[in-house]
Backbone as CSV, one residue per row, in Angstrom:
resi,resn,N_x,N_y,N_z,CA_x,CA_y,CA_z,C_x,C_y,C_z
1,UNK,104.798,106.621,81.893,103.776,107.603,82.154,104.370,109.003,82.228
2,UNK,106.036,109.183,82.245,106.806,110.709,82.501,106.336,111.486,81.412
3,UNK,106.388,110.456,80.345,106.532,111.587,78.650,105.045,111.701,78.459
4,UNK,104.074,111.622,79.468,102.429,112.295,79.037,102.430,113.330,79.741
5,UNK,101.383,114.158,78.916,100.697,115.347,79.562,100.262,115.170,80.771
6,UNK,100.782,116.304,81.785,99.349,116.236,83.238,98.840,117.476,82.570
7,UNK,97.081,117.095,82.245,96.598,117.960,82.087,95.239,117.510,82.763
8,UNK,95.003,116.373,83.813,93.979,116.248,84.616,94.344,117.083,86.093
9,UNK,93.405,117.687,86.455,93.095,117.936,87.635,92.228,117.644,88.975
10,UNK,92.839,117.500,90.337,92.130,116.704,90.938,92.474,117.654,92.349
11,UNK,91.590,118.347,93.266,91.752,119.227,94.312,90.933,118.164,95.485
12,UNK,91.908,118.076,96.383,91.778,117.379,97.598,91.954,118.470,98.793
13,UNK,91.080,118.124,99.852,91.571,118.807,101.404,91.716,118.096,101.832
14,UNK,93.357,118.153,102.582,93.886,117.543,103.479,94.138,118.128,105.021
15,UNK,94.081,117.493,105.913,94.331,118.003,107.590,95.757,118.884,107.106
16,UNK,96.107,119.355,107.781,97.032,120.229,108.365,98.709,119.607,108.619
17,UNK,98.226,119.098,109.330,99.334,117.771,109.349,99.486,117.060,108.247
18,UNK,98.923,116.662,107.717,99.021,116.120,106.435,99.993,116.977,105.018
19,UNK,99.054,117.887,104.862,100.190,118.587,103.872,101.512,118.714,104.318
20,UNK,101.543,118.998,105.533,103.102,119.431,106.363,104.053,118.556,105.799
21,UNK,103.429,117.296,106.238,104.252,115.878,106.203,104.510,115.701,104.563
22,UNK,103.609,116.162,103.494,104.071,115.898,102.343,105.066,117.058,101.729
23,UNK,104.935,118.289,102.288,105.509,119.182,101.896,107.039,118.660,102.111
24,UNK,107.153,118.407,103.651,108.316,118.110,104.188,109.154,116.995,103.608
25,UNK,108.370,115.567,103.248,109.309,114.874,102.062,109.632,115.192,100.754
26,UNK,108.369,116.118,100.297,108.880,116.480,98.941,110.337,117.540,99.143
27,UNK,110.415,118.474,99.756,111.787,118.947,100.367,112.746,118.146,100.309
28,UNK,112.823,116.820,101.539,113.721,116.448,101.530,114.328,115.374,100.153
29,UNK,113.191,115.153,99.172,113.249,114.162,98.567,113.827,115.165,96.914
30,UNK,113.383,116.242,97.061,113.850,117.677,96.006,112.951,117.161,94.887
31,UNK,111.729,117.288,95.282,110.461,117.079,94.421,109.253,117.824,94.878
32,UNK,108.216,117.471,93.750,107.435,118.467,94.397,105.913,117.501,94.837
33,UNK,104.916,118.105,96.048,104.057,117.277,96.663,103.035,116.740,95.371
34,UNK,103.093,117.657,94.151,102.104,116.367,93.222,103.308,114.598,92.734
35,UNK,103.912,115.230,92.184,105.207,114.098,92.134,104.827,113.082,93.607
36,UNK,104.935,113.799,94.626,104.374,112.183,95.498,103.445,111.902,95.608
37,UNK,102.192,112.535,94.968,101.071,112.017,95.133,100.527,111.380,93.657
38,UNK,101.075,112.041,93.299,101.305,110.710,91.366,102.007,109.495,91.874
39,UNK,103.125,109.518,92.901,104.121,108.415,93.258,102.838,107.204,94.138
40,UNK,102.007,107.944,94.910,101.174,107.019,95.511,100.222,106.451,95.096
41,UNK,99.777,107.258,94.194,98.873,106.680,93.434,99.335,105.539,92.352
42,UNK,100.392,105.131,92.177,101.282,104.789,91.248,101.293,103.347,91.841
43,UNK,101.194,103.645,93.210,102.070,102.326,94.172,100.491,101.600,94.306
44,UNK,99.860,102.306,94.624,98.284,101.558,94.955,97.597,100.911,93.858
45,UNK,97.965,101.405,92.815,96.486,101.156,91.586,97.500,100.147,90.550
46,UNK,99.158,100.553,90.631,99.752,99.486,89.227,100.273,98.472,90.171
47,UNK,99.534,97.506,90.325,100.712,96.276,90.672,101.189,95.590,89.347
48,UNK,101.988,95.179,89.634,102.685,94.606,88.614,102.683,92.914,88.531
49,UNK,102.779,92.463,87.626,102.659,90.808,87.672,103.463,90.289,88.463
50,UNK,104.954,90.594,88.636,105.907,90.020,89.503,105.278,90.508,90.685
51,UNK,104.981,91.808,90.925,104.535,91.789,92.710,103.344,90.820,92.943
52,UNK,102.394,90.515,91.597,101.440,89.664,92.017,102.106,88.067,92.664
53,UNK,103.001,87.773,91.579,103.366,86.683,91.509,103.998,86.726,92.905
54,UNK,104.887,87.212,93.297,105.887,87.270,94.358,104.822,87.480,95.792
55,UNK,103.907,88.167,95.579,102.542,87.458,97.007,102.101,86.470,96.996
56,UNK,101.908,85.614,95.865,101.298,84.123,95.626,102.449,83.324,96.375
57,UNK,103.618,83.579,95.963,104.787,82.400,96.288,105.135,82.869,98.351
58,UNK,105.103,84.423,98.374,105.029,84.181,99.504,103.534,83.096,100.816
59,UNK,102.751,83.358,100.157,101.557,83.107,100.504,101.501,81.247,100.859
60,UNK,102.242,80.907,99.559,102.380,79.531,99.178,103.086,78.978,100.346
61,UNK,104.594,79.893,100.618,105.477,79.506,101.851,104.876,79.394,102.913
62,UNK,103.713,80.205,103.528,102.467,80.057,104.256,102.971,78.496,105.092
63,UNK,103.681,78.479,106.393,103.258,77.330,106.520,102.537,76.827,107.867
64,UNK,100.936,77.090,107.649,100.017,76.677,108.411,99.223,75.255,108.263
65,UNK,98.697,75.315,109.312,98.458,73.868,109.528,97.468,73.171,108.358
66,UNK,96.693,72.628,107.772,95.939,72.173,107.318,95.591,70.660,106.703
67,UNK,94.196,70.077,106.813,93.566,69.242,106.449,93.032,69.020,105.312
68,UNK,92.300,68.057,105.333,90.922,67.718,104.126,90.420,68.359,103.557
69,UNK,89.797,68.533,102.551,89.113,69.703,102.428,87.669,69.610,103.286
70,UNK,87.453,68.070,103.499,85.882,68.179,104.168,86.042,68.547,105.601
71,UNK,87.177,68.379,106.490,87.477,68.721,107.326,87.180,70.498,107.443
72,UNK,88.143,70.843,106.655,88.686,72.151,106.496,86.760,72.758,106.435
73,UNK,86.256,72.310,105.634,85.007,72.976,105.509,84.051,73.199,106.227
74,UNK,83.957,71.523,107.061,83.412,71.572,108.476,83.757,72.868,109.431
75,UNK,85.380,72.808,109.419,85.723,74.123,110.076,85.293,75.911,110.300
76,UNK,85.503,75.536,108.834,84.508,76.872,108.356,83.269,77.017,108.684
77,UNK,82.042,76.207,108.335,81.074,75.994,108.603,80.418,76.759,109.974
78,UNK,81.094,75.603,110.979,81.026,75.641,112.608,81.664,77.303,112.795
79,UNK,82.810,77.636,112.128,83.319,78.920,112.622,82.056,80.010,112.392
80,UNK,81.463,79.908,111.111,80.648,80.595,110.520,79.438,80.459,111.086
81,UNK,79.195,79.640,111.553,77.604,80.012,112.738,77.698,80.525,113.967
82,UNK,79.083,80.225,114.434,79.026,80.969,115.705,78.487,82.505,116.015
C-alpha cells in the first residue's frame, strides 16, 4: 500500500489529549501522526489469514469444559430465558 497515492482525505476531531498522545509517539517513533493513523487503520480492517488462523488454533486450545450437544443446548436454552 507504500507505492500508492494518498490522495484521500479524511478530517477527524479529536480530544486534546488525544492528539498529544499521537503527536508524542509519532516524535518518538520519527514519523508523522497520519503514518499512525494509516498504521491503525491498517491493524483493524487487514487481518490476515495467519492471524485468522492463529485465533482459531488458539481458540481450539480453549480448554473448557464441555458436553453433548443436547446437553450443551439445554444449557443455552435455560441460560437464555432467564
Amino acid at each position: 500500500m507504500r507505492d500508492k497515492k494518498l490522495d484521500a482525505r479524511l478530517e477527524i476531531r479529536l480530544y486534546p489529549e488525544q492528539l498529544k498522545k499521537l503527536k508524542d509517539e509519532a516524535t518518538a517513533k520519527n514519523t508523522s501522526v497520519g503514518d499512525l493513523v494509516r498504521e491503525a487503520i491498517d491493524k483493524r480492517y487487514n487481518v490476515s489469514t495467519d492471524d485468522k488462523l492463529k485465533a482459531v488454533k488458539q481458540m481450539a486450545n480453549i480448554n473448557a469444559p464441555i458436553t453433548n450437544w443436547e446437553q450443551m443446548k439445554k444449557e443455552i436454552e435455560s441460560g437464555y430465558r432467564k
